[in-house]
ROFI-698550 format. One line per 8 residues: number of its first residue (from 1); their letters; for each residue x, y, z of C-alpha. Coordinates in Angstrom, 2 decimals. Layout:
REM residues N
NUM> a> X Y Z ~ ...
***
This chain:
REM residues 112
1> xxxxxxxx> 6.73 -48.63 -15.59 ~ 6.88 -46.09 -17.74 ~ 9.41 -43.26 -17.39 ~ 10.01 -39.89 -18.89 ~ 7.33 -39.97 -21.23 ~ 6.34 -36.88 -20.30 ~ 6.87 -33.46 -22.49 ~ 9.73 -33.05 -19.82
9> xxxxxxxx> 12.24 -34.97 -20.35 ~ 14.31 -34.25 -17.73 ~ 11.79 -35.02 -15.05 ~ 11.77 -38.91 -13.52 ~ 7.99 -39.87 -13.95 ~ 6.70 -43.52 -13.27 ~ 3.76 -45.02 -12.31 ~ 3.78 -46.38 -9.19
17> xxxxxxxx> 0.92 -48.68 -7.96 ~ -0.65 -48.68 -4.93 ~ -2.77 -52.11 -4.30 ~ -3.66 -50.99 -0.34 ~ -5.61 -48.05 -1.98 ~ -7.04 -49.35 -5.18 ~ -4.72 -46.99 -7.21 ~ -2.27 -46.14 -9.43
25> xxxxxxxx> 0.11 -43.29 -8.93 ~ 1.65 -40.57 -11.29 ~ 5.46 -39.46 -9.26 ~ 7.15 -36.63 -11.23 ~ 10.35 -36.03 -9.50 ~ 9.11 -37.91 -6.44 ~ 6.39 -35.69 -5.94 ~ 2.28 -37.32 -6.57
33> xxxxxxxx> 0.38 -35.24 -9.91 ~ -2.28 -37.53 -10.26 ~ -3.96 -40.76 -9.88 ~ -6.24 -43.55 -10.92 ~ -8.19 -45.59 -8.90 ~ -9.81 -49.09 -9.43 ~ -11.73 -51.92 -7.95 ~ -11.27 -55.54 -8.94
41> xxxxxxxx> -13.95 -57.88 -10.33 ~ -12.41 -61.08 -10.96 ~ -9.48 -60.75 -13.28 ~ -11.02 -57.57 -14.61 ~ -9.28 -54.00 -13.17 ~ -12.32 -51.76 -13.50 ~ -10.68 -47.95 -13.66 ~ -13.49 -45.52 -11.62
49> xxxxxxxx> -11.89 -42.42 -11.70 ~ -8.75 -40.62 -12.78 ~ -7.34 -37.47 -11.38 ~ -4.50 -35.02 -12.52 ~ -3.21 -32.16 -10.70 ~ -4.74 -29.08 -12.00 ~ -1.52 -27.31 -12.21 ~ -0.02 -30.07 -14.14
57> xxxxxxxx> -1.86 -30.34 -16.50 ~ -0.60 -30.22 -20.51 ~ 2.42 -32.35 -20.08 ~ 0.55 -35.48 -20.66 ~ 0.50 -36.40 -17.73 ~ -2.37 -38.00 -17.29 ~ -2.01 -40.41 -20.92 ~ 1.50 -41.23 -19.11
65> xxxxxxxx> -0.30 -42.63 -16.32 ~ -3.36 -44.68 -18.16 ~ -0.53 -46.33 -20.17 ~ 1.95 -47.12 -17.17 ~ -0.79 -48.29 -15.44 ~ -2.09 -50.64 -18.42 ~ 1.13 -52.02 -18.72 ~ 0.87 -52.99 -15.59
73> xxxxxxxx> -2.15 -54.52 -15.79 ~ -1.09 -56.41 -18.63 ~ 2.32 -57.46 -16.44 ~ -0.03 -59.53 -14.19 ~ -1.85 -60.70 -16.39 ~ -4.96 -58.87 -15.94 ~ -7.84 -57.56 -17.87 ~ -8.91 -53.44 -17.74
81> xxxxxxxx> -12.76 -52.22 -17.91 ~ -12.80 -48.33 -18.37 ~ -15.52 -46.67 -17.16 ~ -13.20 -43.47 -15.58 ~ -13.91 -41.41 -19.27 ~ -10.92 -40.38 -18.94 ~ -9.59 -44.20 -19.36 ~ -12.38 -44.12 -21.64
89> xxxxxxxx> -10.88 -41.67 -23.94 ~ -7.24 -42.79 -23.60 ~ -8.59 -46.81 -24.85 ~ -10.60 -45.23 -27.77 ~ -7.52 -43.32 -28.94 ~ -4.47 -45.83 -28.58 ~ -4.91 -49.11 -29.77 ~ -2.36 -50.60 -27.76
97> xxxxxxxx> -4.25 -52.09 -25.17 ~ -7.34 -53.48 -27.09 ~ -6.28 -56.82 -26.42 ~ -6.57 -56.91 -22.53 ~ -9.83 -54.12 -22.84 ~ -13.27 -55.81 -22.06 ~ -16.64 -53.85 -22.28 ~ -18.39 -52.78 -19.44
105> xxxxxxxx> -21.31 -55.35 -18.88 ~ -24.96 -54.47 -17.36 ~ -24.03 -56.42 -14.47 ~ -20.85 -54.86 -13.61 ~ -22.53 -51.20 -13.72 ~ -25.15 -52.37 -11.69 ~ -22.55 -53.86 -8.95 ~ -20.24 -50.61 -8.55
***
């Protein structure tokens, strides 16, 4: 979980997951700002879409919640597949991840 990571440091963030809706959860002082959801294919967590309140936005929120939520993945053992460009974005910048990242195949675009 990552925590206070956030351009507020006095604010309790963590990513929270939420398996009975297919998503990660942003909390900032208890209180939902955003949100990525997923669907499973095997041992691969394929990220759809990504979603940070508007009127959050600029505190970096949203990279503190694709890395919270790839540790996570990485906690259980689990491979990610972005195809949310946000997700996108956040693999192609920070290098951290690359070794639980697989491509997106033909067949798996074809399936979702």
């Amino acid at each position: 979980m990552s925590e206070n990571e956030s351009d507020n440091p006095q604010a309790t963030v963590e990513v929270v997951p939420q398996p009975e809706q297919n998503r990660y959860a942003l909390l900032v002082d208890g209180e939902e700002v955003g949100f990525t959801e997923y669907t499973d294919r095997g041992v691969d967590r394929v990220f759809l879409h990504t979603e940070v309140d508007p009127a959050q936005e600029g505190h970096g929120y949203g990279s503190t919640l694709i890395k919270g939520t790839l540790e996570q993945v990485r906690d259980a053992g689990l491979r990610a597949v972005a195809i949310c460009p946000f997700v996108v974005r956040y693999v192609e910048k920070h290098h951290d991840f690359d070794d639980i990242i697989d491509p997106v195949s033909i067949e798996l675009r074809s399936s979702l």
